[in-house]
C-alpha positions in Angstrom: 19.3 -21.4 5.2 23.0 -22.1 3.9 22.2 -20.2 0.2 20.8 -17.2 2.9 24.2 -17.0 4.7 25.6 -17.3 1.0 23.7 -14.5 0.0 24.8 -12.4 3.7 28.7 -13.2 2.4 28.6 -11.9 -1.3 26.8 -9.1 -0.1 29.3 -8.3 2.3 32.2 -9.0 0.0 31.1 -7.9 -3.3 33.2 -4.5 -2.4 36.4 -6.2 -1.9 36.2 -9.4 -4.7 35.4 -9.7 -8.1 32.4 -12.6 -8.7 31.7 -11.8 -12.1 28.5 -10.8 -11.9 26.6 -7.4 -11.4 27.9 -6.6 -7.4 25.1 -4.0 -7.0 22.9 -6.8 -7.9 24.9 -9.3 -5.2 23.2 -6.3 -2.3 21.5 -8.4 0.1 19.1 -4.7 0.1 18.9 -4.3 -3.7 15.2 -4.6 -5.2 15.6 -7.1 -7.5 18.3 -8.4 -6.7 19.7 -12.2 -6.5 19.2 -12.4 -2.7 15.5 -10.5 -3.2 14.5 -12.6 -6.2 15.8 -15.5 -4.1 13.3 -14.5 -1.1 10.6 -14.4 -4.1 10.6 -17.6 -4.4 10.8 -19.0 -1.0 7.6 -17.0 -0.1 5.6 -18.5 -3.9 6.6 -21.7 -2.6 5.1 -21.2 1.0 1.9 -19.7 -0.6 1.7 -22.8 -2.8 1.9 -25.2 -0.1 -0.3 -23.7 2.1 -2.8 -23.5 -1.3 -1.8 -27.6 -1.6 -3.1 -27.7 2.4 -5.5 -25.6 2.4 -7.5 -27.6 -0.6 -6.9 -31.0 0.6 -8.0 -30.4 4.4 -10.6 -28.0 2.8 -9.5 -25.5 5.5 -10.0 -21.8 5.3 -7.8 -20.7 8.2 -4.8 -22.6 6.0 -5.8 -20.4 3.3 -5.8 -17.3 4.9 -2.6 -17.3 5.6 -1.7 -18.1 1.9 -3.4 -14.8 1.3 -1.2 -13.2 4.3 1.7 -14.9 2.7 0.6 -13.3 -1.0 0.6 -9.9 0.4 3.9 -10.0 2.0 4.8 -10.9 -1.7 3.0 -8.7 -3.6 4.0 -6.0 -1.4 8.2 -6.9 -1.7 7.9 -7.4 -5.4 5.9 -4.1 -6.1 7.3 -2.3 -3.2 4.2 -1.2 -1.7 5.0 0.2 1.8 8.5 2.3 0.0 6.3 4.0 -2.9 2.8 4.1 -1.3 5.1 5.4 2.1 6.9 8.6 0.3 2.9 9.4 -1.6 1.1 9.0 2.2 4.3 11.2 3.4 3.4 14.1 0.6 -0.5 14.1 0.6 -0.3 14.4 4.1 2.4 16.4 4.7 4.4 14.8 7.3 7.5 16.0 9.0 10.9 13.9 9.7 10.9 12.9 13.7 12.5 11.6 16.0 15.3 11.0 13.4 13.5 9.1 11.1 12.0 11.0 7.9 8.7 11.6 6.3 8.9 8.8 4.6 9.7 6.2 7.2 5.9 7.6 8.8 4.4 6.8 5.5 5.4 3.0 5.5 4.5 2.4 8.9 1.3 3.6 7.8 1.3 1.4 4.9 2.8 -1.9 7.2 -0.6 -1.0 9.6 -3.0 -1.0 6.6 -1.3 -4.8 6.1 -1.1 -5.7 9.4 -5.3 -4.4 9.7 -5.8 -6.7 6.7 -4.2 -9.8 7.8 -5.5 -9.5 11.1 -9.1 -9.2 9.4 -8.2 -12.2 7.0 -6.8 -14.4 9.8 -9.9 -13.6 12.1 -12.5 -14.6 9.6 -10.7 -17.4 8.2 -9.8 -19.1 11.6 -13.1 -18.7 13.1 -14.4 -21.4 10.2 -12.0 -23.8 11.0 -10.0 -25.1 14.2 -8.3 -28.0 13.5 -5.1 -29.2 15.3 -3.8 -28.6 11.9 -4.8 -25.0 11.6 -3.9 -24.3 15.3 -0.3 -25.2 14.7 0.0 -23.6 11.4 -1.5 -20.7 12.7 1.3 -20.7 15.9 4.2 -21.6 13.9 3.4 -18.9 11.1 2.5 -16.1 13.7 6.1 -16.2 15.0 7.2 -15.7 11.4 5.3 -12.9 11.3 6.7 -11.5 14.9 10.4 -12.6 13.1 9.4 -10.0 10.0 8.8 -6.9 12.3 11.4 -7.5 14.3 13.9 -7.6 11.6 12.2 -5.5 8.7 9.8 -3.3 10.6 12.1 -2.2 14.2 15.8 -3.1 13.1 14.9 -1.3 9.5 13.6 2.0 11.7 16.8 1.4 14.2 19.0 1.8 11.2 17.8 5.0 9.9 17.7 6.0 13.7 21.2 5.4 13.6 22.3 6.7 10.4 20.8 10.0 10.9 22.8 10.0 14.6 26.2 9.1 13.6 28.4 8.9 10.2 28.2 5.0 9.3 31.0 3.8 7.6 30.3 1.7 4.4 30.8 -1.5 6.3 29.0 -0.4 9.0 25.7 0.3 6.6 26.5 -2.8 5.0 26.6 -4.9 8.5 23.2 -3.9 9.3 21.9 -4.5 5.4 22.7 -8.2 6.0 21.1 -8.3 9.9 17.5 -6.5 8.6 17.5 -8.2 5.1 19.4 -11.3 5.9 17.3 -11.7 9.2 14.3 -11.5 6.9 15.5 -14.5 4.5 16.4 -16.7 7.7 13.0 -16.2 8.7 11.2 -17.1 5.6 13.4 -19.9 5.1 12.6 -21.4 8.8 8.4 -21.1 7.9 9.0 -22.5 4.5 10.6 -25.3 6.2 7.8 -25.6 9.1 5.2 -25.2 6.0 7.4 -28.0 3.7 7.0 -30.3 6.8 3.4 -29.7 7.4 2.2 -30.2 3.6 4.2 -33.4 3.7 2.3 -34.9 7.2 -1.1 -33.3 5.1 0.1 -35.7 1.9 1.1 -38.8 4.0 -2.3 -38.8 5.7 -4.1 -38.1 2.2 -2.8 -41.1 0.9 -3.5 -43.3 3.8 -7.0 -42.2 4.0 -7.5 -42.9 0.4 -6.6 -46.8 1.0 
């Protein structure tokens, strides 16, 4: 988690110091940017160590949520809910409310279509397999989930809320950049962690069963 608060502090400071680098790319917000390409890797590293689970236990419910985990990233790297938001938000002609605009109704749309899915995948998957294993993947990965929405879903809407009410300064915009997008890295770091810790008890026992 340190490189995430490292991430939080460039971002913060790129206005005031010179790093040497691209500051629009040091935005902890920025597609593409070093913090986002940072979280990139963090979640292909979960998804391959929930595949390296998943294969050795021979456990579908650990796989499903390495497709759960794929969709999150296929969905931040190809911004998914931001384009496929604004296209639902013209075809079908939404309004801004509640100080949020037609957009922000769009993605929500698109984060339910997700949510359906992985709900679906999770369901099927788990059902075939109920291993202690699974069970406390399946806990520990759930509150990753809840960690997301809280911090990219509610705080992301609350922020737009918010901007719309009242003139943010730059630093104030900036201050809640780092709590959504930097709340979102602490989180993935945490289940990479939890995941890192439950492929290495999978590996131990592996090679203890194989002498």
């Amino acid at each position: 988690m340190g490189i995430d608060f490292v991430f939080a502090l460039a971002s913060l400071m790129r206005y005031r110091y010179t790093f040497g680098l691209d500051e629009e790319l040091l935005s902890i917000s920025r597609d593409n940017g070093y913090a986002e390409s940072f979280q990139y890797l963090k979640l292909a590293a979960i998804i391959g160590l929930l595949c390296f689970c998943a294969i050795i236990k021979k456990s579908a419910a650990i796989g499903g949520w390495a497709v759960v985990f794929g969709i999150l990233l296929f969905d931040d790297k190809v911004s998914i809910h931001e384009r496929g938001g604004a296209k639902l938000a013209e075809w079908l002609s939404f309004e801004p409310m509640f100080n949020l605009r037609a957009n922000d109704f769009g993605e929500l749309m698109i984060f339910a279509t997700w949510g359906i899915i992985a709900i679906a995948v999770l369901g099927i998957t788990y059902r075939t397999n109920r291993s202690e294993l699974a069970k406390q993947i399946f806990r520990g990965l759930a509150l990753s989930l809840l960690g997301l929405v809280i911090f990219g879903g509610f705080f992301d809407m609350l922020h737009i809320v918010l901007r719309n009410l009242v003139s943010e300064t730059l630093i104030e915009d900036e201050l809640f950049d780092v709590l959504e997008d930097g709340g979102e890295m602490v989180v993935i770091s945490l289940a990479l962690y939890f995941v890192y810790q439950k492929a290495q008890q999978v590996l131990v026992k592996h090679q203890m069963d194989k002498y």
